[in-house]
TORPA-4810 file (N, C-alpha, C, O; in nm, 3 decimals):
<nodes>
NODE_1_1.413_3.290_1.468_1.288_3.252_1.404_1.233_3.126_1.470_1.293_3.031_1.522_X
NODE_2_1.081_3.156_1.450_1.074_2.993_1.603_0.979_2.867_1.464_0.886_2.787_1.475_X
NODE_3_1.040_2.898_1.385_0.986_2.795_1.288_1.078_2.650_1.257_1.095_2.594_1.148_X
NODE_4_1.125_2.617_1.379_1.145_2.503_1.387_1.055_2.389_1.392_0.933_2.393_1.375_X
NODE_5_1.151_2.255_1.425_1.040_2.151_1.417_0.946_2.144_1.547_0.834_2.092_1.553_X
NODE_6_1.027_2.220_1.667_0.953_2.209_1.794_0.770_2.280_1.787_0.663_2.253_1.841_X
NODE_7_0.815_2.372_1.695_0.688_2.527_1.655_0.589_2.382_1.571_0.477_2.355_1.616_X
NODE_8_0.649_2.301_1.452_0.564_2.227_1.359_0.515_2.118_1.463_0.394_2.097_1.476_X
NODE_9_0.604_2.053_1.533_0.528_1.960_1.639_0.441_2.009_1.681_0.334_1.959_1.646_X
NODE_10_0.433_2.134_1.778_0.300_2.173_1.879_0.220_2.225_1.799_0.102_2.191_1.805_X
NODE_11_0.264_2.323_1.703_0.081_2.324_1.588_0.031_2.174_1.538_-0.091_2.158_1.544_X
NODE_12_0.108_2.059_1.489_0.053_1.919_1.435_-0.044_1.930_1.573_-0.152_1.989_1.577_X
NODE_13_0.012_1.869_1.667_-0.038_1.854_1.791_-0.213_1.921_1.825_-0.309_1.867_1.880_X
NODE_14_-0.200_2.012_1.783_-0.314_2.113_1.842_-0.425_2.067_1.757_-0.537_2.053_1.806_X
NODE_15_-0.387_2.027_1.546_-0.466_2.012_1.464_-0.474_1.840_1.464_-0.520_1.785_1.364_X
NODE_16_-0.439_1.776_1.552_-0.422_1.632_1.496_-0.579_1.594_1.532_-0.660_1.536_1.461_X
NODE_17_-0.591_1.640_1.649_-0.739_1.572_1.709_-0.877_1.681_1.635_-0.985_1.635_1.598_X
NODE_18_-0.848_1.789_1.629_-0.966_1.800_1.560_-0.996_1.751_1.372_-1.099_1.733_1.308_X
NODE_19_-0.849_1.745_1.335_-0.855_1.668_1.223_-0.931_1.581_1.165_-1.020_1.570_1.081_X
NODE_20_-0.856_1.514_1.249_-0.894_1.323_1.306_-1.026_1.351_1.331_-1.063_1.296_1.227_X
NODE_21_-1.110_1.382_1.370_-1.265_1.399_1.426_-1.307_1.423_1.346_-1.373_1.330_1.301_X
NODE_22_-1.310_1.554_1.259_-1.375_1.604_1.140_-1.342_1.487_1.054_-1.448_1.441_1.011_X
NODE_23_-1.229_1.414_1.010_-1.223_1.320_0.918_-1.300_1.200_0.974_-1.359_1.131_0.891_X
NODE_24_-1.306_1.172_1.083_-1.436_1.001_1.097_-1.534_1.061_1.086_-1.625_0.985_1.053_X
NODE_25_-1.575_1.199_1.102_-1.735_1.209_1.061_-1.744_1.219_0.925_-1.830_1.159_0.861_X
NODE_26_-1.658_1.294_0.875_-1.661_1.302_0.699_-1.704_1.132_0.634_-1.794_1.086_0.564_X
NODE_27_-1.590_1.079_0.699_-1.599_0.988_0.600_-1.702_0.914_0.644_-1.723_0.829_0.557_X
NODE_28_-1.793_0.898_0.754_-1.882_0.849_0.758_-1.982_0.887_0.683_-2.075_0.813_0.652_X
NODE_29_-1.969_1.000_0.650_-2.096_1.082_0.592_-2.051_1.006_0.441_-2.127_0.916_0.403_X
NODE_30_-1.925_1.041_0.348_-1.897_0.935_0.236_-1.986_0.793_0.230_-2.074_0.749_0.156_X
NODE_31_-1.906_0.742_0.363_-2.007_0.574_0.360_-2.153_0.621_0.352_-2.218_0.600_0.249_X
NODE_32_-2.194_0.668_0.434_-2.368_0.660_0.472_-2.441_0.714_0.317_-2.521_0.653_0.247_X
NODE_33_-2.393_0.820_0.301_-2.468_0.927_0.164_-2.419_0.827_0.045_-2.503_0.803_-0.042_X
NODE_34_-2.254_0.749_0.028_-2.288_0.727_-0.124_-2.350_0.592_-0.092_-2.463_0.558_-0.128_X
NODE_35_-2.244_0.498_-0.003_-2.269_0.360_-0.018_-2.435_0.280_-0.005_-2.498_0.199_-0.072_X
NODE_36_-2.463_0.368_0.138_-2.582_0.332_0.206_-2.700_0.387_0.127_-2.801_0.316_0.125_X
NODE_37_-2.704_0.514_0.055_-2.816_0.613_0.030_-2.816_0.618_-0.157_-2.904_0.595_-0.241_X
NODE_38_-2.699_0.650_-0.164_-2.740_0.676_-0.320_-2.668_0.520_-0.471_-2.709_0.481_-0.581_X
NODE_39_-2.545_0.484_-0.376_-2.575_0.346_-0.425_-2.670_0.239_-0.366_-2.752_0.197_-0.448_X
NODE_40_-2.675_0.194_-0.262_-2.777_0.157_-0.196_-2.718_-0.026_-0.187_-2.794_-0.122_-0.181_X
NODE_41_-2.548_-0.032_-0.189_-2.502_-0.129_-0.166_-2.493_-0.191_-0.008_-2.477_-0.312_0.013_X
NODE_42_-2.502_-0.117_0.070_-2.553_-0.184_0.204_-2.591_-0.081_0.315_-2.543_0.032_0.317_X
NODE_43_-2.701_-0.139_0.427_-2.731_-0.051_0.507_-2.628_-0.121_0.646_-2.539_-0.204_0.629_X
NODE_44_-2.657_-0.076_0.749_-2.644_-0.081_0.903_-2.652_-0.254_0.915_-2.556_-0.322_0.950_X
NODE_45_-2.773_-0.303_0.883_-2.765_-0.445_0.948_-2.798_-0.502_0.796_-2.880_-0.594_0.803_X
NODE_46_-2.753_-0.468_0.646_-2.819_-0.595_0.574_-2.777_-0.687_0.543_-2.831_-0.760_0.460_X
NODE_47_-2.637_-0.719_0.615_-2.566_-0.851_0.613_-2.600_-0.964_0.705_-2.560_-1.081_0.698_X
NODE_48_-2.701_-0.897_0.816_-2.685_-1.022_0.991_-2.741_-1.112_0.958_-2.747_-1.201_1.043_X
NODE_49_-2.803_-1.136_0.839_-2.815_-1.300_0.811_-2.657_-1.407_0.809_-2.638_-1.526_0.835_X
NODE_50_-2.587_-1.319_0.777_-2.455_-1.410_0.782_-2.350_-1.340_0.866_-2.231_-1.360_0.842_X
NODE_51_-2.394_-1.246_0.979_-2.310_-1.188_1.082_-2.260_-1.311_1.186_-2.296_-1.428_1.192_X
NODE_52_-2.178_-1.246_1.252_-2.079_-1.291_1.346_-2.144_-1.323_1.492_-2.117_-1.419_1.565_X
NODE_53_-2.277_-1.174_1.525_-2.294_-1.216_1.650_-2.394_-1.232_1.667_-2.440_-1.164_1.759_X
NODE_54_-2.485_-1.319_1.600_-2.667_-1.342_1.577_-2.728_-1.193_1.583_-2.771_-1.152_1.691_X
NODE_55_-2.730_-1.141_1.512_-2.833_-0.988_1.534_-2.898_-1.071_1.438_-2.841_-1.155_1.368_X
NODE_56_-3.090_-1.029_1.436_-3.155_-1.088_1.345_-3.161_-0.979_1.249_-3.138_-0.858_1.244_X
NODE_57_-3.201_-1.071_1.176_-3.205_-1.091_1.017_-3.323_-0.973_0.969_-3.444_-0.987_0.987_X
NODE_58_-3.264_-0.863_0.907_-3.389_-0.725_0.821_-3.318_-0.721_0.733_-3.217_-0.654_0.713_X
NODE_59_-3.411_-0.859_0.625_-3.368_-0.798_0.466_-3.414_-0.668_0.423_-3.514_-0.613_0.469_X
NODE_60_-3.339_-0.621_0.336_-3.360_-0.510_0.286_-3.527_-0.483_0.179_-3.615_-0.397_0.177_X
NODE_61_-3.501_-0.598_0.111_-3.663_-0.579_0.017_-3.762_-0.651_0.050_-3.834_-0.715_-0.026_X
NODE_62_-3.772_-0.636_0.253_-3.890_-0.631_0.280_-3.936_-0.497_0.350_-3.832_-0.439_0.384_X
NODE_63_-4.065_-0.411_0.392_-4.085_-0.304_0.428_-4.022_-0.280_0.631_-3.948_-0.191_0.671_X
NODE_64_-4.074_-0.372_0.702_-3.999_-0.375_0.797_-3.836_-0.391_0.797_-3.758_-0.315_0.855_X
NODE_65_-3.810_-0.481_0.739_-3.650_-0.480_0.712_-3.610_-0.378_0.651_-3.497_-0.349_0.691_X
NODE_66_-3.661_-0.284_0.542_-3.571_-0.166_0.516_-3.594_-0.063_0.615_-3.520_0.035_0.626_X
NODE_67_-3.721_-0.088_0.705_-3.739_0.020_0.803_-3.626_0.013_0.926_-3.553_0.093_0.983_X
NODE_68_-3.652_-0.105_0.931_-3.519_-0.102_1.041_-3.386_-0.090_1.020_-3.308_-0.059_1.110_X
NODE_69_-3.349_-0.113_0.899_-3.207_-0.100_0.802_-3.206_0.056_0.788_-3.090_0.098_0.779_X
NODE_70_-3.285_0.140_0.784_-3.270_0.252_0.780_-3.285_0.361_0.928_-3.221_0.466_0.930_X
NODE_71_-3.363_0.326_1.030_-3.335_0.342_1.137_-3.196_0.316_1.181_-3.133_0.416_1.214_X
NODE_72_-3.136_0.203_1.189_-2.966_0.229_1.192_-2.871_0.314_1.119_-2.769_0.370_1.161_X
NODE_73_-2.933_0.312_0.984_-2.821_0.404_0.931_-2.861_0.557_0.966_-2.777_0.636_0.923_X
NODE_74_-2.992_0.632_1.048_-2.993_0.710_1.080_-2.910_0.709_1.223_-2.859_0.810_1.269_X
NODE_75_-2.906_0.606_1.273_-2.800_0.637_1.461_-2.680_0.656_1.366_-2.595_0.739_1.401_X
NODE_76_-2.658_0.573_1.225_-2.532_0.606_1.212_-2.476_0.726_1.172_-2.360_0.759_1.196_X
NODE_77_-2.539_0.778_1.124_-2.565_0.930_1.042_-2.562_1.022_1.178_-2.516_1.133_1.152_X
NODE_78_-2.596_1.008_1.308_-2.618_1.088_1.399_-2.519_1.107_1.460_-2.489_1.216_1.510_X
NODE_79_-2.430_0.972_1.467_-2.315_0.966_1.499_-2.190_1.072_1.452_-2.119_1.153_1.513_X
NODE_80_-2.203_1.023_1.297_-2.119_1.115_1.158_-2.156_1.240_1.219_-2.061_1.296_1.274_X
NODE_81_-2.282_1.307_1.226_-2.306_1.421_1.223_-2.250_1.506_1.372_-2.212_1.623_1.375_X
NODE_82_-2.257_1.406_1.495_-2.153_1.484_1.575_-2.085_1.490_1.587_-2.050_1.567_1.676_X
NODE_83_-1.974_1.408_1.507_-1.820_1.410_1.486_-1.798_1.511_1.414_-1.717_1.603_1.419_X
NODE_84_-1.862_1.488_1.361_-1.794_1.633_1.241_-1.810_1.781_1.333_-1.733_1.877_1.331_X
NODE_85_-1.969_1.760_1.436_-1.971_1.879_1.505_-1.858_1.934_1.576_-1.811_2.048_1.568_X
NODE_86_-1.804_1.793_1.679_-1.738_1.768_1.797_-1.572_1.825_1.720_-1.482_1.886_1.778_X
NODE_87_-1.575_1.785_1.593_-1.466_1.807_1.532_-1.422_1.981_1.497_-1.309_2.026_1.512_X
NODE_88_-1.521_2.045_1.458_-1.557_2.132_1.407_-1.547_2.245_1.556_-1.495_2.356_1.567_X
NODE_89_-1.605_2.177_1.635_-1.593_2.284_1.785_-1.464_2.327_1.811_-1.420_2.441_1.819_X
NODE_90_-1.400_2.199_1.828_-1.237_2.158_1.860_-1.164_2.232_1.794_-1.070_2.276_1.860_X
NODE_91_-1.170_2.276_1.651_-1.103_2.337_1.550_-1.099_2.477_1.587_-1.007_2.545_1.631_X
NODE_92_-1.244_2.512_1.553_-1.286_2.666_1.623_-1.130_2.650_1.725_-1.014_2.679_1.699_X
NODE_93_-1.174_2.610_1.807_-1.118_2.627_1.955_-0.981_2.696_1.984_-0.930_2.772_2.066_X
NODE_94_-0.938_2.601_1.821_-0.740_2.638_1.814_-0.739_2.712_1.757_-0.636_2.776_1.778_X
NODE_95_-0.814_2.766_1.662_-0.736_2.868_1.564_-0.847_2.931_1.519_-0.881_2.929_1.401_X
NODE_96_-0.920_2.999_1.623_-1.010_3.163_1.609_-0.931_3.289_1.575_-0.982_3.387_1.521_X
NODE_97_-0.793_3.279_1.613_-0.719_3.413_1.530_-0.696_3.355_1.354_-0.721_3.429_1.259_X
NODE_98_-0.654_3.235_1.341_-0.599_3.197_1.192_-0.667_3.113_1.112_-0.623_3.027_1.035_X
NODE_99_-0.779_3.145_1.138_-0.877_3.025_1.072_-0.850_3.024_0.907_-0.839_2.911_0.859_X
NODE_100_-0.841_3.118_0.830_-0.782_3.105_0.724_-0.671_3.040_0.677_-0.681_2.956_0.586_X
NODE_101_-0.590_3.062_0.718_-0.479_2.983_0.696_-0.518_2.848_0.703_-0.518_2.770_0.608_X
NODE_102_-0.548_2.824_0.812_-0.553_2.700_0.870_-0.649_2.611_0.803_-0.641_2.489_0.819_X
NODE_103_-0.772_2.686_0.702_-0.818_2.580_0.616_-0.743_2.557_0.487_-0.765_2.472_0.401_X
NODE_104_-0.649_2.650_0.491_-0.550_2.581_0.344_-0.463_2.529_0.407_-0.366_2.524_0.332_X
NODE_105_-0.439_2.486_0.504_-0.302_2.403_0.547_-0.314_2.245_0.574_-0.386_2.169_0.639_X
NODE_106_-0.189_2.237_0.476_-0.140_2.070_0.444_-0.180_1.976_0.609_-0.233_1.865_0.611_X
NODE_107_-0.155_2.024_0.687_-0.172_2.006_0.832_-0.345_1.947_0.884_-0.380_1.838_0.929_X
NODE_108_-0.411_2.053_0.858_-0.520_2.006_0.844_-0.634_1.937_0.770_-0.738_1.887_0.813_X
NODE_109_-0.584_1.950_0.642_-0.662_1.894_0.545_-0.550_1.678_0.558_-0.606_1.573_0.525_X
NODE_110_-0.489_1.682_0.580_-0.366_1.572_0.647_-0.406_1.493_0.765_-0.377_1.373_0.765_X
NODE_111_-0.467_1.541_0.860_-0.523_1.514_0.981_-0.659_1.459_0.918_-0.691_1.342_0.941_X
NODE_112_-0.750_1.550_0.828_-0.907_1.514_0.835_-0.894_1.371_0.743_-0.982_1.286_0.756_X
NODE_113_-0.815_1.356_0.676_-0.728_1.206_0.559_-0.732_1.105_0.660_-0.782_0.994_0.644_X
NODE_114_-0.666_1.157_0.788_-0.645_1.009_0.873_-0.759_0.965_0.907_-0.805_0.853_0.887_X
NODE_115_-0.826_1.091_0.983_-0.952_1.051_1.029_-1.089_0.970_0.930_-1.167_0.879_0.955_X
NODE_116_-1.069_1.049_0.822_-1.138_0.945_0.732_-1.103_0.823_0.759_-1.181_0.746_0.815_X
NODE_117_-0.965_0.784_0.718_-0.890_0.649_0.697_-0.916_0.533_0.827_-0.936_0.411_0.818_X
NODE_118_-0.908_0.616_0.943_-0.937_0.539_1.073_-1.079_0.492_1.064_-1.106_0.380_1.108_X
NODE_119_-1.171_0.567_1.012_-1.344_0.563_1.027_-1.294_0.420_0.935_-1.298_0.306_0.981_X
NODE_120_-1.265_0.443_0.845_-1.276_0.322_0.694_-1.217_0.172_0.784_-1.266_0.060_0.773_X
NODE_121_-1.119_0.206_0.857_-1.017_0.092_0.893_-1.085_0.017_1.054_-1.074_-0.098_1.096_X
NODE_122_-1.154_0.135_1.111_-1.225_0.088_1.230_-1.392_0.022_1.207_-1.460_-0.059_1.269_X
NODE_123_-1.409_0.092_1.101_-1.563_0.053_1.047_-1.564_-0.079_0.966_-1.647_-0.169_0.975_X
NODE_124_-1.441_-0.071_0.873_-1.446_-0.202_0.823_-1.419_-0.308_0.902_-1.471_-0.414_0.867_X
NODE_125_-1.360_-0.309_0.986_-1.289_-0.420_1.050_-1.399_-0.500_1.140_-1.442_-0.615_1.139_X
NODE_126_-1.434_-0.350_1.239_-1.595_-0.409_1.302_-1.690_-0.466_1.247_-1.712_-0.585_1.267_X
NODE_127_-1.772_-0.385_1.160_-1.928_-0.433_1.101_-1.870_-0.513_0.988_-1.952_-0.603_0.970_X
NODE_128_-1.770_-0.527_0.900_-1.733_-0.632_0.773_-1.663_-0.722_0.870_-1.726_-0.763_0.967_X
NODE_129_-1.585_-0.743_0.857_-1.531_-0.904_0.971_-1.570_-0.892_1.082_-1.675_-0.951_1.106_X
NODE_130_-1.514_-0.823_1.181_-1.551_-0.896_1.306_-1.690_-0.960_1.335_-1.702_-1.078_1.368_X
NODE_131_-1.812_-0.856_1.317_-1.944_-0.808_1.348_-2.011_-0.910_1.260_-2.077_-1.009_1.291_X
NODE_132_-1.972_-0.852_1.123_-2.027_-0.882_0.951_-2.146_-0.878_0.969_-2.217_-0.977_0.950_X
NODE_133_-2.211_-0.723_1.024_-2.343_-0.726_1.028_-2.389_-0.640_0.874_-2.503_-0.621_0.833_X
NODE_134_-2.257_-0.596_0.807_-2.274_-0.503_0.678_-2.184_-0.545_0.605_-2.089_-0.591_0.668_X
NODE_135_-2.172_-0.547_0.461_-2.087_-0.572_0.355_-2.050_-0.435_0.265_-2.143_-0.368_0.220_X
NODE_136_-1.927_-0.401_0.244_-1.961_-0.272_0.148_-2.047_-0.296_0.033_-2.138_-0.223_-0.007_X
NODE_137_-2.006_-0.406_-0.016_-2.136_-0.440_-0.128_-2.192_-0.639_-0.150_-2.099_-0.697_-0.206_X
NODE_138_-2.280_-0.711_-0.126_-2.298_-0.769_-0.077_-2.299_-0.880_-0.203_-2.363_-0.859_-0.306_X
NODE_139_-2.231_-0.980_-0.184_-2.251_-1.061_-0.313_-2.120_-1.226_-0.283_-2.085_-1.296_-0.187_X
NODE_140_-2.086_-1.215_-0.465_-1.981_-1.307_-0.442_-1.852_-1.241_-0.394_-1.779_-1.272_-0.300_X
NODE_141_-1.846_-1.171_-0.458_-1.678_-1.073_-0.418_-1.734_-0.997_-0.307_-1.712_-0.881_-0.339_X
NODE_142_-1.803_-0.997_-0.178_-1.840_-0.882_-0.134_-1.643_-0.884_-0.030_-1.597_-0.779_0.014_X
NODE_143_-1.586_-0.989_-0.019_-1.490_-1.017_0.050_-1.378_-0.901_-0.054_-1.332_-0.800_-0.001_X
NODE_144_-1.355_-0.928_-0.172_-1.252_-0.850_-0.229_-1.365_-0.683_-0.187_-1.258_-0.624_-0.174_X
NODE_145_-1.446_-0.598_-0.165_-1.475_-0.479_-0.151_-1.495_-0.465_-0.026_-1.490_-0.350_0.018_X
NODE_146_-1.521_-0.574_0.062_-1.452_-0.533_0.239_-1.287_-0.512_0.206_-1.240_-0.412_0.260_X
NODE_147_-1.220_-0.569_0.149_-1.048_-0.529_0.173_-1.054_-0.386_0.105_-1.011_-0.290_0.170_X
NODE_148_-1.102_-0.368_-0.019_-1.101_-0.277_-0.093_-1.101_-0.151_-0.005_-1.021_-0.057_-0.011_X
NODE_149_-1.240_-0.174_0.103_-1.231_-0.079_0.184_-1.185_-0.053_0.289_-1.230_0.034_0.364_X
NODE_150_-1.058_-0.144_0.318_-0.965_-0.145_0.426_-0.839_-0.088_0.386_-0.756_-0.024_0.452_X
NODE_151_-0.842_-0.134_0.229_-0.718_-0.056_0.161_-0.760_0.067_0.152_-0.683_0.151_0.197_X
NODE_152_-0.876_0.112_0.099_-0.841_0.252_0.083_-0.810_0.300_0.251_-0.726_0.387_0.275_X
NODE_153_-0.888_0.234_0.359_-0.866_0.358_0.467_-0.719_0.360_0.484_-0.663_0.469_0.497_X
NODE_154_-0.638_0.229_0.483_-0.513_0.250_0.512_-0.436_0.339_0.400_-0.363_0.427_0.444_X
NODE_155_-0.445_0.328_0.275_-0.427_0.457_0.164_-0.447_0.571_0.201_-0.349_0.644_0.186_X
NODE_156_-0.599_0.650_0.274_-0.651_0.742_0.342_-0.508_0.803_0.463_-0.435_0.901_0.451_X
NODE_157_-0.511_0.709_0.560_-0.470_0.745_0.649_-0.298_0.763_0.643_-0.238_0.855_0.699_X
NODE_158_-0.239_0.665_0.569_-0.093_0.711_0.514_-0.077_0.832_0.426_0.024_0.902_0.420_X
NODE_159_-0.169_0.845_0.369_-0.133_0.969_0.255_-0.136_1.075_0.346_-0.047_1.157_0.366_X
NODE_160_-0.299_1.063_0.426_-0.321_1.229_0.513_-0.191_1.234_0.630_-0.161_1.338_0.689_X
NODE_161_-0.134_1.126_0.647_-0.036_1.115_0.763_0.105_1.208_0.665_0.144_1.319_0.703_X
NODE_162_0.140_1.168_0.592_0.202_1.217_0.503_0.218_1.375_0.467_0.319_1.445_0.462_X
NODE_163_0.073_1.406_0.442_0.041_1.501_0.364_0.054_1.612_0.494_0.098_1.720_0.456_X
NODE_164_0.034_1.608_0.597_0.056_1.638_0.743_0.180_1.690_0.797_0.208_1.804_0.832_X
NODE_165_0.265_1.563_0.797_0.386_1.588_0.817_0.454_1.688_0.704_0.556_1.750_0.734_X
NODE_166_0.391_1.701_0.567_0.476_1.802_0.489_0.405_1.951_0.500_0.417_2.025_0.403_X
NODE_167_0.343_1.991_0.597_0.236_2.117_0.598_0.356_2.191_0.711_0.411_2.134_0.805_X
NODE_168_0.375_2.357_0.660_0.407_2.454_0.698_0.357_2.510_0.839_0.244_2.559_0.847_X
NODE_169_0.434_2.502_0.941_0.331_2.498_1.014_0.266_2.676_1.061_0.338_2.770_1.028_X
NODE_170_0.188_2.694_1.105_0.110_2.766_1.183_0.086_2.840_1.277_0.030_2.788_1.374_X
NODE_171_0.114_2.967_1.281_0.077_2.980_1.402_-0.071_3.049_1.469_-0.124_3.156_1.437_X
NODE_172_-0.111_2.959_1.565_-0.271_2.959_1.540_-0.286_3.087_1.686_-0.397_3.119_1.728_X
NODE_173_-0.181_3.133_1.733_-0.280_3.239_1.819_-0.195_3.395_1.701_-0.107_3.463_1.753_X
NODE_174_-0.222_3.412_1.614_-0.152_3.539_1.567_-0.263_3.543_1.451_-0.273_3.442_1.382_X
NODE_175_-0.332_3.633_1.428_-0.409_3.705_1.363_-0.400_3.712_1.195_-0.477_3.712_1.099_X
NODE_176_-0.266_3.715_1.224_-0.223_3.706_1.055_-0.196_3.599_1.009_-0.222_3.585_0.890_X
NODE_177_-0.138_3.493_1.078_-0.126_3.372_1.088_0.055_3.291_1.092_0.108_3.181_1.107_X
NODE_178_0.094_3.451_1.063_0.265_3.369_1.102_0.295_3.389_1.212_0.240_3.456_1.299_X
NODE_179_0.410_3.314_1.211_0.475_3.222_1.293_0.516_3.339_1.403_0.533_3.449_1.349_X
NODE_180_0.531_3.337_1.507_0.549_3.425_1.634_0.718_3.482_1.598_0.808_3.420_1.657_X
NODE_181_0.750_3.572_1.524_0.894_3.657_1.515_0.965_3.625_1.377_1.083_3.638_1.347_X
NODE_182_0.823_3.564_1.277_0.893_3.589_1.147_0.843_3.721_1.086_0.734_3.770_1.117_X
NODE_183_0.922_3.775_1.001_0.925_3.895_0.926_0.774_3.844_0.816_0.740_3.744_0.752_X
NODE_184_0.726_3.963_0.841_0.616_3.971_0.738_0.640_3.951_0.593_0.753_3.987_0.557_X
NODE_185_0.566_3.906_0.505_0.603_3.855_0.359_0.604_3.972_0.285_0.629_3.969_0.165_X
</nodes>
């Protein structure tokens, strides 16, 4: 039976990167749609009054400043939206015989966790500290909801790392979707 760990390594392997891709666009799409759009706690640049690397200053409740605050969060949205594509191609790519399976598997839904978690942990780190051209929410505590959102990505990305390593693995060129010389169920 080839359902060893060598068989679970090279399927992880195959799903890690399109995972990971589909999850930084996801979760960008999370940030952009709730934070940016329907809470409306920060855009693209409405922190660079107190950023890191002089970008000027588009308050938000003026009409040019939300125009341009929203022009960024559309590059950012464009961004999200080809990751998820780029992610989504990649996926296709591996598993056109087992695509079923493969959207209920711990493996992949594990992978798209990290990739969220990385977007959260690479996004926060840049535009909230390094950059601080954005705040997740902008105030006195905006410092405790930049960590907030560093914890969750690292929460994100340990759990889906986790949740990954415990997924059955796959086999993505077989039609039915098991494993190359196991007995049918």
């Amino acid at each position: 039976m080839a359902t060893g760990s060598a068989e679970t390594d090279r399927v992880r392997r195959r799903i890690a990167v399109p995972g990971t891709v589909l999850g930084i666009g996801l979760g960008g799409f999370v940030d952009g749609i709730l934070l940016h759009q329907i809470l409306q706690w920060h855009h693209m640049l409405s922190s660079t009054d107190t950023d890191n690397i002089g970008v000027k200053y588009y308050p938000v409740d003026t009409v040019p400043g939300l125009r341009m605050n929203t022009l960024w969060d559309g590059f950012f949205h464009a961004f999200t939206w080809l990751a998820v594509l780029i992610g989504l191609g990649l996926l296709y790519s591996r598993v056109v015989h087992s695509r079923g399976r493969v959207w209920r598997s711990r493996m992949l839904w594990g992978w798209i966790l990290v990739g969220w978690g990385v977007f959260n942990l690479v996004e926060g780190v840049i535009d909230h500290h390094l950059l601080g051209i954005h705040h997740v929410r902008t105030g006195p505590y905006q410092i405790w909801w930049d960590l907030g959102f560093l914890l969750l990505g690292a929460v994100l990305a340990a759990g889906g790392w986790l949740l990954q390593r415990g997924g059955a693995p796959i086999d993505l060129c077989r039609a039915d979707g098991r494993v190359s010389g196991a007995p049918a169920p």
